[in-house]
N, C-alpha and C positions, 0 to 999 in steps of 0.2 A: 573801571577799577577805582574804588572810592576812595581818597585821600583823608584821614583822619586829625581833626585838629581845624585849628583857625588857617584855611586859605587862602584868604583873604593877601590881597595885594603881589599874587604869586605870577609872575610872567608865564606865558605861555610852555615857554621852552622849560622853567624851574616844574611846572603842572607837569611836562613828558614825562622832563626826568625821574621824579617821584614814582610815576606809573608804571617805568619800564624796572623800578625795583622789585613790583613783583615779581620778574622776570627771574631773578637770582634762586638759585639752590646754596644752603649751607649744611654740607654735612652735621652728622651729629658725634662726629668727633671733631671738631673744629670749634673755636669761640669764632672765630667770622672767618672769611674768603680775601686774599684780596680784591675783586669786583665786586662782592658787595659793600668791603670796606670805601674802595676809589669812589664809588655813587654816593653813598653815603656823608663821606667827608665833602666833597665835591657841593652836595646841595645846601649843606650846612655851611659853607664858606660862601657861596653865594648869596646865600637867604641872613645870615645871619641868628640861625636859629638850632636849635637842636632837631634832629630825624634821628626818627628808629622806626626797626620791626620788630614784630611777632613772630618767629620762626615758629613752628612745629616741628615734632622729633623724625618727621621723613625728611624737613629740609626745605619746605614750602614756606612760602612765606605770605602768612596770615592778614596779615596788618600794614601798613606804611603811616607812620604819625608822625605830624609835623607839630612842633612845639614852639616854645618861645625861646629867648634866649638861656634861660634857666632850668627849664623844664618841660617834660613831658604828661600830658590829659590823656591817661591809658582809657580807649574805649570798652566798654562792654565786651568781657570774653567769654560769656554765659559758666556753667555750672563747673563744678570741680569732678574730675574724675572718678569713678567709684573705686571703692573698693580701700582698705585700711592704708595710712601711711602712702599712699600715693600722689603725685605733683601735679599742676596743670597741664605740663606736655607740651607746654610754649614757653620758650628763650627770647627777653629784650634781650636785642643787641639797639645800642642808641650811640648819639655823639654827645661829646661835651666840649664845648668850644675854649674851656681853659683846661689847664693841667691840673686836676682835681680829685679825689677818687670818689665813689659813689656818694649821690646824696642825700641824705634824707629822708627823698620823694622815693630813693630808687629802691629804698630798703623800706621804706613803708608799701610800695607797690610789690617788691620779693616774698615779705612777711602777707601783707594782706591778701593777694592772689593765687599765692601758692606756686610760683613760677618755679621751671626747673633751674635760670639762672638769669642773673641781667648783666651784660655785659658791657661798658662805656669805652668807648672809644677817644681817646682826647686828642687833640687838635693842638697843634703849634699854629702859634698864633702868625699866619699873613700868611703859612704855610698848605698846601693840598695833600700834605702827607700827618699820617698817626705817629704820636710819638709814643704813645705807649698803651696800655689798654689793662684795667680795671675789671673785677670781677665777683661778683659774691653770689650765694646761695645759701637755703633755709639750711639748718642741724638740728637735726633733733635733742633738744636736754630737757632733764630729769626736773621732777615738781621739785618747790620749793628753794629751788635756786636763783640768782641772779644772771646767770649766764643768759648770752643774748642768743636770740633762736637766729642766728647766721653766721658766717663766715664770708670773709671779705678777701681780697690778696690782691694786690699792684702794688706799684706800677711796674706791668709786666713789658720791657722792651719791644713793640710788636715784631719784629723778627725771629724773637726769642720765644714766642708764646706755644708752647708746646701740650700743653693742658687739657684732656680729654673728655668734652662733658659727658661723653657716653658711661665711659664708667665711673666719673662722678655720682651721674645723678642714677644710673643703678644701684651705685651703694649707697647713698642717701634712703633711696625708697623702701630697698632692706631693713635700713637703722630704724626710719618711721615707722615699718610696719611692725617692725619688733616692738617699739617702744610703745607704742596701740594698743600691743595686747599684754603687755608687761604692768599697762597700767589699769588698764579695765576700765570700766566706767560703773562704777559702785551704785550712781544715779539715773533711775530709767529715763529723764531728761537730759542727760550729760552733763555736760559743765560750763560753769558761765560764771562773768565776772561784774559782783557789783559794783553800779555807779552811784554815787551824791554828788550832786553839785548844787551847794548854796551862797546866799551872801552870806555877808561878816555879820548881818547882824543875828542870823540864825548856827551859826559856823557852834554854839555851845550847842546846841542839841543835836548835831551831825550825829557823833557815836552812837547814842541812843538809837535815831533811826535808823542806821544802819544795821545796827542788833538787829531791831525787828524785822528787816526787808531780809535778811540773812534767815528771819525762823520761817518768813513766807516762803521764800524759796526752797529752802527744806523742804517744809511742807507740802511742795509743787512736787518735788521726785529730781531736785535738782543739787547738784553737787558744787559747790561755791569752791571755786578756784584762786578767789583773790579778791579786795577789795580799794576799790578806789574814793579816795575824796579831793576837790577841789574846791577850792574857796574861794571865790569872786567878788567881784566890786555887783556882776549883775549875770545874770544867766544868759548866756549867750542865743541869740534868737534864732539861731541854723540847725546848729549842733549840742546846745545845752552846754556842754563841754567847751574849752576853748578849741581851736582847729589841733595846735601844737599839741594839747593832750592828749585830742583825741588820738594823736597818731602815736602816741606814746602808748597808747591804751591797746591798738593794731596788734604793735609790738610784744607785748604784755601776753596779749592774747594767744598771739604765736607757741610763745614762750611754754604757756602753761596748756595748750591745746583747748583752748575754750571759744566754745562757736557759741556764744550766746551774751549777751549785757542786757544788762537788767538794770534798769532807771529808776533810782528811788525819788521819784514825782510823775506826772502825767506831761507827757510831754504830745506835742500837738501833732496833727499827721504830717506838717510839714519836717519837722524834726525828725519824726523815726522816719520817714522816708530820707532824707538826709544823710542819717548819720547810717543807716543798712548802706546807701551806695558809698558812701565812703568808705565803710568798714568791710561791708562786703559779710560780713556778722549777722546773726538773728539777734534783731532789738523789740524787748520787750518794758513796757512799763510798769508803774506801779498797780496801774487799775487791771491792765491785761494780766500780771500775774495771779491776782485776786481772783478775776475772773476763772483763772484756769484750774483753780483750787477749790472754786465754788463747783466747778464742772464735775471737778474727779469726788468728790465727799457729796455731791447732790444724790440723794434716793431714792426718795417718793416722787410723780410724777411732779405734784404741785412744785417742788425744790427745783426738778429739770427745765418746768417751763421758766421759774421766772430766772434761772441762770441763764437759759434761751433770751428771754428777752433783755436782761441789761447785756446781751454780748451782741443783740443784733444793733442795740440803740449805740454801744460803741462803733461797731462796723460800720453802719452806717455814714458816718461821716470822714470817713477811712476810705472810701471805696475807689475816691477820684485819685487818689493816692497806689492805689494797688492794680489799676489795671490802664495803662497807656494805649490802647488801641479803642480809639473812637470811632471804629466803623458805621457807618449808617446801616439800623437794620431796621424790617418791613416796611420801606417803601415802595415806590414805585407800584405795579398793578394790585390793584385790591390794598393799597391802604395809601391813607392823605396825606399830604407835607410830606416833608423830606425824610422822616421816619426816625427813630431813636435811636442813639448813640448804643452800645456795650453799657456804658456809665449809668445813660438814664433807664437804660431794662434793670442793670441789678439795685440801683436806687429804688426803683419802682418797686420791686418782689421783695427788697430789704422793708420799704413800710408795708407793705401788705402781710408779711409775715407776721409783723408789728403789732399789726392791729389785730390777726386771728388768736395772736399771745395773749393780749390784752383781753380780748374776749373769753378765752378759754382760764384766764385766771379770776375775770371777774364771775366765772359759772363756781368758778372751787371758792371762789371768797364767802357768794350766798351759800353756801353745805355748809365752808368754816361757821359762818350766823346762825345757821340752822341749829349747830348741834351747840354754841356757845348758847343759845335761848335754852332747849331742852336741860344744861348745865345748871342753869340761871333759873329753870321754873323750881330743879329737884331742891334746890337749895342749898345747896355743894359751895362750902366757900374756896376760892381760887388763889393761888399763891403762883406768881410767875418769877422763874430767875433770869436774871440782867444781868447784864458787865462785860467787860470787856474780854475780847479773847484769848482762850488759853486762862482763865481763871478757877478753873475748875469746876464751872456749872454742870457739865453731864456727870462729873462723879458726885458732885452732890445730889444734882437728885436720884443719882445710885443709892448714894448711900439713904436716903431720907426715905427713896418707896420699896427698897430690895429690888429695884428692877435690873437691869442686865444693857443699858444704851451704851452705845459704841460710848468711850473715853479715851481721847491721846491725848497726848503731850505735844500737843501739834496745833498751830494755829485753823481757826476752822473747821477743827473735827467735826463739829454740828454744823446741820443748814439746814434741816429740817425740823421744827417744831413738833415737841413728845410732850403729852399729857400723861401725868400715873399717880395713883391713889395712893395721898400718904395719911397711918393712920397717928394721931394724937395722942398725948399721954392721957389726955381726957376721953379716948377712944371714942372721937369724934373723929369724921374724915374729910380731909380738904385733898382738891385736884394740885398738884403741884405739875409747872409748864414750866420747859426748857423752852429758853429760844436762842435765836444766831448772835453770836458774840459780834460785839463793836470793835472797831479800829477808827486809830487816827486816820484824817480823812479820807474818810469812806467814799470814794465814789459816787458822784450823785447818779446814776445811771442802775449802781447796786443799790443804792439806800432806796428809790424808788420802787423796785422791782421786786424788794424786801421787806416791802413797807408795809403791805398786806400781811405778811407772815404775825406780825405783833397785833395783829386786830385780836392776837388772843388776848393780849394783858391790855387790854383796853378797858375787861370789866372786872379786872383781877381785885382782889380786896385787898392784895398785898403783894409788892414786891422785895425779892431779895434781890436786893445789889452786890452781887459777890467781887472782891478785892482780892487780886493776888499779893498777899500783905509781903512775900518776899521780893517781889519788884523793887527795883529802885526807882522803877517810874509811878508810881503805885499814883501818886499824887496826881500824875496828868493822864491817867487811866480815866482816874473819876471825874476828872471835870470834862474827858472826853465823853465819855458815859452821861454826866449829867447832861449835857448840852442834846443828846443825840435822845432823850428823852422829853427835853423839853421839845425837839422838834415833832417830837410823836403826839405828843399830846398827854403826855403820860408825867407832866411835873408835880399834880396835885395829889398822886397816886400813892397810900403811904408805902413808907419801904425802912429795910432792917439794911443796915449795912455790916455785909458778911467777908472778914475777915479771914480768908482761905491761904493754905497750906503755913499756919503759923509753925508748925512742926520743923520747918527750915530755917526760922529766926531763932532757934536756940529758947531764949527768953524773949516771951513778946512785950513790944514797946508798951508802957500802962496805959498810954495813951488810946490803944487800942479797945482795949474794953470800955475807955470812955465813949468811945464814939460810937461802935458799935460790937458785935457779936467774934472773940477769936475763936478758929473751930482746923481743923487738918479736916477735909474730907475724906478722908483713908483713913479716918481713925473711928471708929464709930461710937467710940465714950465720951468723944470733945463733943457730941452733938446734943447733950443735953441740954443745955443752954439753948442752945439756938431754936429748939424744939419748944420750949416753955416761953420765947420770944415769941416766936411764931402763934401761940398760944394764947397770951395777952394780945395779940395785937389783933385777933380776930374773934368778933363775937357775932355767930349770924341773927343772934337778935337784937344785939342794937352795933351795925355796920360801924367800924371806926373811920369820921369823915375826918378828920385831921391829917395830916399831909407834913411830912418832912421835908424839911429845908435841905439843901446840901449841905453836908458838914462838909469843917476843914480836917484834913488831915493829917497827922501826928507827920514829923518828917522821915525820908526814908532812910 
């Protein structure tokens, strides 16, 4: 019968006594027994330490943990119950060697676990007797409150303690199950609560980012419950978060019924694994949300593969992280050395996938060349649009060829690159190409896997740089935009700076027309301008090789 916690330094006879607590039954109308209380106090005055159990609702008893003086290390209680509004089905009962009421730990372990109750037991101090006994449990409350998701009540005289968990936490599971479905879940991802955590020296553009990690998660299917910011001296190397927060965040979590956090930066495997066992929460980061957004809007095979492979090159290095059983497999007869761990098979079949990706994209890159040449012999001059996401590139070139491309209001609605015939007021025709909108830092795992997709505007005669001119980030759009062009190869490439959805600035700044094209894409009479832009700037008999500088832009 295994002892859980540090046992270290424990005498033979303190090692019994621990063991023969499995021994105990507590009903489940009782907060404790007196013999499990007597063992209990008993080993804690000896040890000087705090002990508890894990009961279950027959009375069994689950666990035996031995803690330190202040606290208890809850092992591993595997998954949560099914089924709506229902509890773990296990009760701490522990000691507390001062007269104290629940701590901090105990209400971050009640909220995080889902326990049906933790109970403390406190201790008179040089005394073998309880002098009173402490008690809380989750409650369910409504969105958008402050109210805390528990209930607490001591110090209950233990003589006096008459308290019934049975139908406590029956009516509990009632109230949660109702409030379940009273609430619904609006988002086929459920709910979850944003994190930021930066220094001071970046703490002025927190809000900002945060907006945008709020439209990607939208955009995911995901329903934003709340959001968090903490401002640091430095980013904590564990947890991101400070510890303290984090357990504030637990709590939070409770509160608003949100199984998910979502990490506005890339945090390392060590960290999401970290802060999941703390939280006991699905954590997800900024790249894995992207990624999960590139999955659900991928179409064409070409979009699936290379979403496949920036998610196996994240995986990958995630793996030592996600799976704790290093068994040795195929050695012994018919195969040499001691044979491969779980770890190094799905390492292994992680890059071998790797590379059939890589193969199988670089087969669709030569087709993408193929038909870029036959483009390139007809004479066809090419216009490709750029910017950043959510700009309004798919309804533009709605609007520009009459064609019919998916268009949201949604980050990443494209990821697939569309070619369509637009024709000129000269009624001349050039190829006009959507491609996959930019974000602030992009992933290097997606930028590379995506990197392929822009081999179209590589021989483009012109690019549109589309601005969402209502942004108030409009400014670090573009110089994210610029920068993510010059990695491509594409700085020298000329291009029109287009001014999208000025229809929501009332009056557009004059500025704008100085620097480039203002137009609403949803208006189809603001597009003459840009259309006689488009116009001048391409002559297929004599190609214009001049190249635009980035401008600076008006303020927002």
């Amino acid at each position: 019968m295994e002892i859980y916690g540090d046992t270290s330094g424990l005498s033979p006879s303190e090692t019994k006594a621990l063991q023969r607590i499995y021994r105990r039954k507590v009903p489940l109308d009782r907060l404790t027994t007196p013999d499990l209380t007597r063992a209990l106090v008993g080993v804690s005055h000896a040890t000087g330490r705090q002990v508890g159990v894990l009961v279950d609702r027959r009375g069994t008893v689950h666990h035996v943990i031995l803690g330190d003086a202040s606290k208890l290390m809850l092992p591993d209680v595997g998954r949560l119950r099914a089924g709506a509004g229902r509890l773990r089905g296990l009760r701490l009962i522990h000691t507390h060697l001062r007269n104290e009421p629940l701590s901090r730990d105990d209400l971050v372990d009640l909220t995080r676990l889902h326990l049906d109750m933790v109970v403390a037991i406190c201790l008179a101090p040089g005394e073998e007797r309880a002098l009173c006994l402490y008690y809380g449990h989750n409650f369910p409350v409504v969105d958008d409150t402050n109210e805390l998701p528990f209930r607490t009540f001591g110090p209950i005289p233990y003589a006096k303690a008459r308290d019934n968990p049975a139908e406590i936490i029956e009516t509990l599971e009632q109230e949660f199950a109702r409030a379940a479905r009273a609430r619904g879940v609006a988002a086929k991802d459920g709910r979850a609560i944003l994190v930021h955590v930066c220094d001071k020296r970046s703490a002025g553009q927190a809000e900002d980012s945060l907006r945008e990690l709020e439209e990607l998660a939208r955009t995911a299917g995901v329903d934003v419950a709340d959001q968090i910011l903490q401002v640091r001296d430095r980013v904590d190397p564990r947890y991101a978060l400070g510890r303290g927060k984090l357990e504030d965040v637990v709590i939070r979590a409770m509160q608003l019924d949100a199984e998910t956090l979502i990490f506005d930066c890339n945090l390392r495997p060590a960290q999401a694994n970290n802060i999941a066992r703390m939280t006991d929460l699905r954590v997800v980061d900024r790249t894995q949300l992207i990624l999960d957004i590139f999955a659900q809007h991928a179409e064409t095979s070409d979009g699936k593969l290379q979403v496949e492979l920036a998610q196996m090159r994240y995986l990958l290095p995630r793996l030592g992280q996600r799976d704790d059983a290093l068994s040795r497999l195929t050695g012994g007869i018919g195969g040499r050395g001691p044979g491969e761990t779980k770890l190094e098979v799905g390492r292994r079949r992680a890059r071998e996938r790797i590379t059939r990706l890589q193969s199988q994209l670089k087969r669709l890159s030569r087709q993408r060349e193929q038909r870029r040449s036959r483009r390139k012999r007809s004479g066809t001059p090419t216009v490709a649009i750029v910017g950043y996401t959510n700009a309004g590139k798919s309804t533009l070139l709605n609007a520009l060829t009459g064609s019919d491309v998916v268009a949201e209001d949604k980050l990443f609605a494209t990821l697939d690159t569309r070619s369509r015939t637009m024709r000129l007021p000269s009624s001349r025709d050039v190829i006009v190409t959507d491609t996959v909108g930019f974000i602030r830092d992009l992933p290097k795992d997606l930028f590379a896997a995506f990197r392929a997709t822009f081999d179209e505007t590589q021989d483009a005669d012109l690019l549109l740089h589309v601005i969402d001119a209502s942004d108030p980030c409009r400014s670090e759009h573009v110089e994210t935009t610029e920068k993510l062009l010059v990695d491509l190869g594409l700085e020298r490439v000329p291009r029109i700076l287009v001014f999208n959805k000025c229809d929501r600035l009332g009056t557009p700044h004059p500025t704008l027309t100085d620097r480039g094209v203002p137009i609403s894409a949803l208006d189809p009479g603001s597009l003459g301008a840009l259309k006689e832009a488009i116009e001048e700037r391409i002559d297929v008999s004599h190609p214009m090789l001049q190249s635009d500088e980035p401008t600076s832009l008006p303020p927002a």
